[in-house]
N, C-alpha and C positions, 0 to 999 in steps of 0.2 A: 102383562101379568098384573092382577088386581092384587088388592091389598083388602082383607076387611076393616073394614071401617073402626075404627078407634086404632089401629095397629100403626103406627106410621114404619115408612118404609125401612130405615136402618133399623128398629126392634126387629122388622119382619126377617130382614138379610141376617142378621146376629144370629135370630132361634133357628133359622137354616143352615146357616154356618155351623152351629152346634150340633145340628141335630147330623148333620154330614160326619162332623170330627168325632159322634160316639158313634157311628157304623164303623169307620175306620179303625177303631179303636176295640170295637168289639170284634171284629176281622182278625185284627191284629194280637189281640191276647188270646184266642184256641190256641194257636201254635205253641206259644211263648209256656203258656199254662201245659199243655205239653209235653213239651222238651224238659221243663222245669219236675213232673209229676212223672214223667216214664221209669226213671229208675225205682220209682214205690210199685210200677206195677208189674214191671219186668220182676220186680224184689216175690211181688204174691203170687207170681203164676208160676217162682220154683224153677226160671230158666236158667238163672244163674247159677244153681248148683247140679246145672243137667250131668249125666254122663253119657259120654258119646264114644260111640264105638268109632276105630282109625282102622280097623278089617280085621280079617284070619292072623292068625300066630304066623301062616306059612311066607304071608308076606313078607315077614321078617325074618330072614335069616340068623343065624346066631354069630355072632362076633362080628355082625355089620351094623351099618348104620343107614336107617333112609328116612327119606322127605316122606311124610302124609300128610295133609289136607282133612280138616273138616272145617264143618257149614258149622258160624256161628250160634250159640242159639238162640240169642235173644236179638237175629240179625229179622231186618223185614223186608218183605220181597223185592224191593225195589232196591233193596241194596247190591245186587247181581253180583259179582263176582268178586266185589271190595267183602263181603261176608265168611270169603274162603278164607280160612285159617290154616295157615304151612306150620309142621312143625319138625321134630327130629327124634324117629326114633332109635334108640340104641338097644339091640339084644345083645345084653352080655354072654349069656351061655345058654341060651336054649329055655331058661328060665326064669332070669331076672331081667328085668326092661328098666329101660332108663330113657323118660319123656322129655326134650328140652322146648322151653320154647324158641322159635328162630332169633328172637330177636337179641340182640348184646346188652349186657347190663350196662355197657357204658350212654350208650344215647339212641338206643334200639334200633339202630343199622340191623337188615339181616345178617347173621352167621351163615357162612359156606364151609361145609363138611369137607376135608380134603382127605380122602383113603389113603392115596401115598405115605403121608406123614404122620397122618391119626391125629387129626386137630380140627378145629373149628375156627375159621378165621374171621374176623371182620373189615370187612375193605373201609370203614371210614376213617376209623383211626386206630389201625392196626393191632386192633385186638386180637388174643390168641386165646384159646382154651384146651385142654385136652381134651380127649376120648371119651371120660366121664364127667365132663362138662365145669371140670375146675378151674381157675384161672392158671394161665400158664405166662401171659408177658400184657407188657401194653398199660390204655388208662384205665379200664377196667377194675374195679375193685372187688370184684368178687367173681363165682361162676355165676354159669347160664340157669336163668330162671328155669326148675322144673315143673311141669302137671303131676300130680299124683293121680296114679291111674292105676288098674287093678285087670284083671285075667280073668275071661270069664266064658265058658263055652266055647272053648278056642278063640277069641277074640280076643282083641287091646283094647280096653276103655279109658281116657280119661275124664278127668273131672274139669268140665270148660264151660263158656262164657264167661268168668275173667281173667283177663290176662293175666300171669303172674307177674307181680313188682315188688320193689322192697317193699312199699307199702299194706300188701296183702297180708291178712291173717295168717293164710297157709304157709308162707313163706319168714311169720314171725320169729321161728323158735328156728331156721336157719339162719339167719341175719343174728340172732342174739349169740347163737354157737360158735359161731365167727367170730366175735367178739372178743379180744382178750379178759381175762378174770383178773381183777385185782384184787390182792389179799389181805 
């Protein structure tokens, strides 16, 4: 390896070494930048307040309760089947629905719908809920996060890509109802 002339060899090994560590570094912030920026874009293209259809009314019987599944929608295709979203729906009478989502408000274990009893169970730390998804025993301190979701053409819609948590907007003015009033 030649060196040009006036460059001696450690300068020459240094501005290689560097010029190596900003490829690396430029490699390595796309991703970072990113990961860091997809919530602003997933935010502008309106995926987070999609609504997605969970099938026919007929699917659901009245006065049951069953498992649906929908595709994320701000999932990307390599995500395969971690994108499937379970949830729970409940027909109360042929016309009012009740969305829960699977997971427990104590540490999001999934919930197991038990028909026999009419409960929602969670095997981690023996969570309970009722039928209409209020707490009933355990560490749980509240019920089961709901979708708000709407009727449309025969169909069940809810309103997905974020998960409901305490911390959700939609879920604000439940969490505060809950809340005792002091006078």
């Amino acid at each position: 390896m030649t060196v040009p002339d006036g460059l001696k060899r450690r300068d020459f090994l240094m501005k290689l070494g560097l010029l190596f560590n900003g490829i690396v570094a430029a490699i390595l912030t796309v991703p970072i930048v990113r990961y860091i920026m997809s919530p602003v874009a997933h935010a502008r293209a309106g995926r987070y307040d999609s609504w997605l259809s969970l099938g026919k009314l007929e699917q659901f019987p009245a006065g049951q309760t069953r498992l649906a599944v929908y595709r994320n929608p701000v999932a990307s295709p390599w995500d395969g089947d971690t994108a499937d979203i379970p949830c729970w729906v409940r027909n109360v009478n042929g016309q009012q629905f009740q969305v829960f989502a699977i997971n427990c408000a104590h540490l999001g274990c999934p919930v197991r719908w038990f028909p026999q009893s009419s409960l929602f169970m969670c095997p981690c730390h023996g969570g309970v809920y009722y039928q209409d998804g209020s707490r009933a025993s355990g560490p749980p301190e509240r019920g089961l996060f709901q979708y708000h979701h709407r009727l449309e053409s025969g169909e069940l819609f809810i309103k997905a890509g974020e998960v409901p948590t305490p911390g959700s907007a939609s879920n604000l003015t439940s969490i505060t109802s809950e809340l005792p009033r002091c006078v």
